[in-house]
C-alpha positions in Angstrom: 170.0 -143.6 207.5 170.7 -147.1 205.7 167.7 -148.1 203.6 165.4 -151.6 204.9 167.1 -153.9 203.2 164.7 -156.5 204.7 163.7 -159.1 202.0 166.4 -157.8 199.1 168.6 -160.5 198.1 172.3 -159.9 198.8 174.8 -158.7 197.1 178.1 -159.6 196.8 179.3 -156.7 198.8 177.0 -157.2 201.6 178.1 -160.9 201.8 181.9 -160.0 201.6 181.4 -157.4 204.1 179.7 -160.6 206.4 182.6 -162.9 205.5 184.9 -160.4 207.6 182.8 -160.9 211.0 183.1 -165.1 209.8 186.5 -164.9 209.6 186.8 -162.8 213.6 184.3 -164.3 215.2 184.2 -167.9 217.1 181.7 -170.9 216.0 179.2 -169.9 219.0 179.1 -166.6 218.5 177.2 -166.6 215.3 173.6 -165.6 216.5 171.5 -162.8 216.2 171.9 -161.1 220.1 176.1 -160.8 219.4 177.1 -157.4 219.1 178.6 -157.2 215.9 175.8 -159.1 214.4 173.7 -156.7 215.5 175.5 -153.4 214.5 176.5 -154.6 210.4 172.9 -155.8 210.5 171.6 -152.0 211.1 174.8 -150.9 208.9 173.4 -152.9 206.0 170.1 -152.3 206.7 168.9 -156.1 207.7 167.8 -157.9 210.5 170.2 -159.6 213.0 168.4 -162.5 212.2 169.4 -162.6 208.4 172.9 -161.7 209.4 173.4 -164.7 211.5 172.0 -167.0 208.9 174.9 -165.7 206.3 177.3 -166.6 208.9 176.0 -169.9 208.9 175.9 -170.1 204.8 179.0 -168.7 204.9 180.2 -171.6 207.0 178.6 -174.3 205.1 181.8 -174.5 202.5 184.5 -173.3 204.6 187.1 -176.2 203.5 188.8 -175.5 206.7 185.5 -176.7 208.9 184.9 -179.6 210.6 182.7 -182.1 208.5 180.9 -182.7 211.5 180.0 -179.0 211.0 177.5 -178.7 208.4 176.1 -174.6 208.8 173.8 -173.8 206.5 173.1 -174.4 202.7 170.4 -172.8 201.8 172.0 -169.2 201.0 172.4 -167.7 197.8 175.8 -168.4 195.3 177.7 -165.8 196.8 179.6 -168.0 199.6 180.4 -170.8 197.4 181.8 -167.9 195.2 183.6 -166.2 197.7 185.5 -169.3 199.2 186.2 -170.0 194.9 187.9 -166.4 195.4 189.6 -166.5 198.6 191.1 -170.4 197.3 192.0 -168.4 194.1 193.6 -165.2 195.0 193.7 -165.2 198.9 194.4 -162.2 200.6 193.3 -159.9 197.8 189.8 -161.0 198.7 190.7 -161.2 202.3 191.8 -157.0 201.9 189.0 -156.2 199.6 185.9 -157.8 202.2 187.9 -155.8 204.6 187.7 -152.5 202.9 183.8 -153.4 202.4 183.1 -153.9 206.1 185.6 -150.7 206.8 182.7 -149.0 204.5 179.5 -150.7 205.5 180.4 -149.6 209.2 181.7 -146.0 208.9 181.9 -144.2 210.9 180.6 -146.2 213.7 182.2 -149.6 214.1 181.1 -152.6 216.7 182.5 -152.0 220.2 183.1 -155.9 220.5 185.0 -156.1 217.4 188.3 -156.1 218.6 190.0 -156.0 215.5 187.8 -152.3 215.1 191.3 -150.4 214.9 192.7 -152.2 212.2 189.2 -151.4 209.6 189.4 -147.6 210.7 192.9 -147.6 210.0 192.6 -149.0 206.6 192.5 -145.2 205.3 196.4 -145.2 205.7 197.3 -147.4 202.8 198.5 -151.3 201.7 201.0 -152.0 204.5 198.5 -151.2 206.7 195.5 -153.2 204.6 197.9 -155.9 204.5 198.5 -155.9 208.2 194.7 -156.2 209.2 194.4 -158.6 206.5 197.0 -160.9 208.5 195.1 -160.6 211.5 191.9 -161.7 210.6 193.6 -164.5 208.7 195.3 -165.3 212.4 191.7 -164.7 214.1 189.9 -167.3 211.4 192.8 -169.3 211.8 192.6 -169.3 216.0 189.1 -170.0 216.0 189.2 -172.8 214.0 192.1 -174.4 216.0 190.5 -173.9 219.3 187.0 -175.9 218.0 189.3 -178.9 216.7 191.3 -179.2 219.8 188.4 -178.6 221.9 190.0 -175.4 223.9 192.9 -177.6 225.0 196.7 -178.1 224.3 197.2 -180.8 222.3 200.4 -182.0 224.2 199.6 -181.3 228.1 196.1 -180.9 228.1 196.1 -177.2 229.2 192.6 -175.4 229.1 193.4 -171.8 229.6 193.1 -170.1 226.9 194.7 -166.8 227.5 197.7 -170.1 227.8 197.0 -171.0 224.4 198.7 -170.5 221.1 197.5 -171.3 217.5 201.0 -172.3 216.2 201.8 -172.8 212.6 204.0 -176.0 211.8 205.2 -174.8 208.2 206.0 -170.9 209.3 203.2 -168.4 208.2 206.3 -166.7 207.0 206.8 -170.1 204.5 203.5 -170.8 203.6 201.5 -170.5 200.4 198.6 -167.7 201.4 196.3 -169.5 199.5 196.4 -173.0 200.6 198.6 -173.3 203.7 198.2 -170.4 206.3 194.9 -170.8 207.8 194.6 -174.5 206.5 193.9 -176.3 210.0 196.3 -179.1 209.7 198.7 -177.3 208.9 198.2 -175.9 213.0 198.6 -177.2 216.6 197.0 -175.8 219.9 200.1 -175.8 222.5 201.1 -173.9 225.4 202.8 -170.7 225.5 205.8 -172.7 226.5 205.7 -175.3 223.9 204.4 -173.2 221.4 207.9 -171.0 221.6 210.1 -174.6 221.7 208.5 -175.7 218.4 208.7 -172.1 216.9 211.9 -172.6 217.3 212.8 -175.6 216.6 213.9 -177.2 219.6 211.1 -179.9 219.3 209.2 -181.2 216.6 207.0 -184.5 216.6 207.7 -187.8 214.4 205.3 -189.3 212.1 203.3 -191.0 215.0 202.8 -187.7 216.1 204.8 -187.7 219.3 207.5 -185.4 221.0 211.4 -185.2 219.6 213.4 -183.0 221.3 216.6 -181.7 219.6 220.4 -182.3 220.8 221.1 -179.1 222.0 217.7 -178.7 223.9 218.5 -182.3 225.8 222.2 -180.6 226.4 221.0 -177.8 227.9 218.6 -180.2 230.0 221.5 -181.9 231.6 222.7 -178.7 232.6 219.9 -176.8 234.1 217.9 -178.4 236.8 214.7 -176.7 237.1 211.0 -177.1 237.8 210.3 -175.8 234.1 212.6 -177.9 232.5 211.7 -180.8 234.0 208.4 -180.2 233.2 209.3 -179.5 229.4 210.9 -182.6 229.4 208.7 -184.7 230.8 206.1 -184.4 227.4 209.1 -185.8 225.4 208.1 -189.2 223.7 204.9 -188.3 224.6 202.2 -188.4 221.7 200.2 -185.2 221.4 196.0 -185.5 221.4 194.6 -185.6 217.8 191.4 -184.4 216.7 189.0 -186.3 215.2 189.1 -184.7 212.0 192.0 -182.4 210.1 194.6 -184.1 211.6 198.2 -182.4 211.1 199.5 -183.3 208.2 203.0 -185.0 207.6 203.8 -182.6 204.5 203.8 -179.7 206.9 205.3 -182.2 209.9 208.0 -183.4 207.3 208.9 -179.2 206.3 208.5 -178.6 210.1 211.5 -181.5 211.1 213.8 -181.2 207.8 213.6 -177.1 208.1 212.6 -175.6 211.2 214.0 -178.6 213.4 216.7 -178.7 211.1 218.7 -176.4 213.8 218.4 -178.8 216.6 222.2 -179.4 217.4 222.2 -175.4 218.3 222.2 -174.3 222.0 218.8 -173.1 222.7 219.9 -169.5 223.8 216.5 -168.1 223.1 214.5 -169.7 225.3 213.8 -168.6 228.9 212.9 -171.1 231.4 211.2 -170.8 234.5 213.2 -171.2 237.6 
């Protein structure tokens, strides 16, 4: 049985190991009656309560939150350290809190956690350590896009979120793990529909922020009448909803037009319209 940890400062360990539910979980779901609160709190041997208020601490100097969110700054220097590290050497730290957690829960893990399968399956070596590592990035990432944007594409106003895509504008594949894959403006909330245009390149947005379409997208436009398409082309000119804070930045917009837009006078082959 883990020892009552109840009143022990924590470690650096424990706090890592809290810094991977930070990094899954959504804003709201940092309280005390979440499941996975709950079950590293008995795996450490704390209260749900104390949990829940590292979350918060943890928050307090994410560079990637909203200013407007403040958490909590009254922890101890392990979160200030651990963001130091993470800006410093990235994923390593990002693998390492995962391997921590991994520990901390074996061998039960939360039922919530839906990202369960890729700490039990850490066992199997770096590639797969490396793939877990990417998703909770992508989860971290997510959740923070969703809270700008407000749940919403930025371009149509869509509020389904199963409809909903965190897309990168400089590639994850291009960016610099330590200060431009789960940096916020360098993301957009779009549609399923836009989000795979913009992947691949057949639109982009212009400094004002609003829709360019590329040459061969417009060709194929003039060729296929359809609802979708009509649709898809109705947004174009059409300036996309900012947020208040972390807007997208034009460094990322600029590598997004010059590189990945840089294709436009293709034939869009690749994407499938609906009829």
């Amino acid at each position: 049985m883990t020892t009552d940890r109840t009143g022990v400062p924590w470690t650096r360990d424990e706090t890592l190991a809290a810094f991977v539910l930070y990094m899954h979980l959504p804003r709201g779901k940092f309280h005390a009656r979440n499941a996975d609160v709950i079950a590293l709190a008995t795996a450490l041997g704390r209260k749900p309560s104390s949990v829940a208020r590292k979350l918060s601490n943890i928050e307090h100097f994410d560079p990637n939150r909203d200013k407007d969110v403040v958490g909590s700054s009254h922890g101890s220097h392990w979160e200030r350290e651990i963001w130091d590290e993470v800006v410093a050497h990235g994923d390593d730290v990002i693998g390492e809190a995962l391997s921590l957690y991994r520990d901390a829960m074996a061998p039960s893990v939360a039922q919530e956690y839906d990202s369960a399968s890729s700490v039990d399956v850490l066992r199997e070596g770096r590639d797969v350590t490396v793939t877990a590592t990417r998703r909770l990035n992508q989860d971290h990432f997510r959740n923070l896009l969703m809270e700008l944007y407000e749940e919403k594409c930025c371009v149509t106003g869509l509020g389904v979120r199963q409809l909903l895509v965190a897309s990168h504008i400089k590639p994850w594949r291009d960016a610099d793990p330590f200060t431009e894959r789960v940096n916020v403006e360098n993301g957009l909330v779009l549609n399923s529909l836009h989000d795979a245009a913009f992947d691949k390149g057949l639109i982009t947005l212009d400094r004002d922020y609003r829709i360019v379409m590329s040459d061969g997208l417009l060709r194929m436009a003039r060729k296929a009448d359809s609802e979708g398409m009509r649709w898809l082309m109705a947004t174009r000119g059409r300036q996309i909803a900012l947020p208040r804070t972390h807007r997208p930045s034009q460094e990322f917009l600029e590598y997004h037009r010059d590189v990945v837009f840089g294709s436009r006078d293709s034939e869009p082959m690749e994407l499938v319209l609906p009829q």
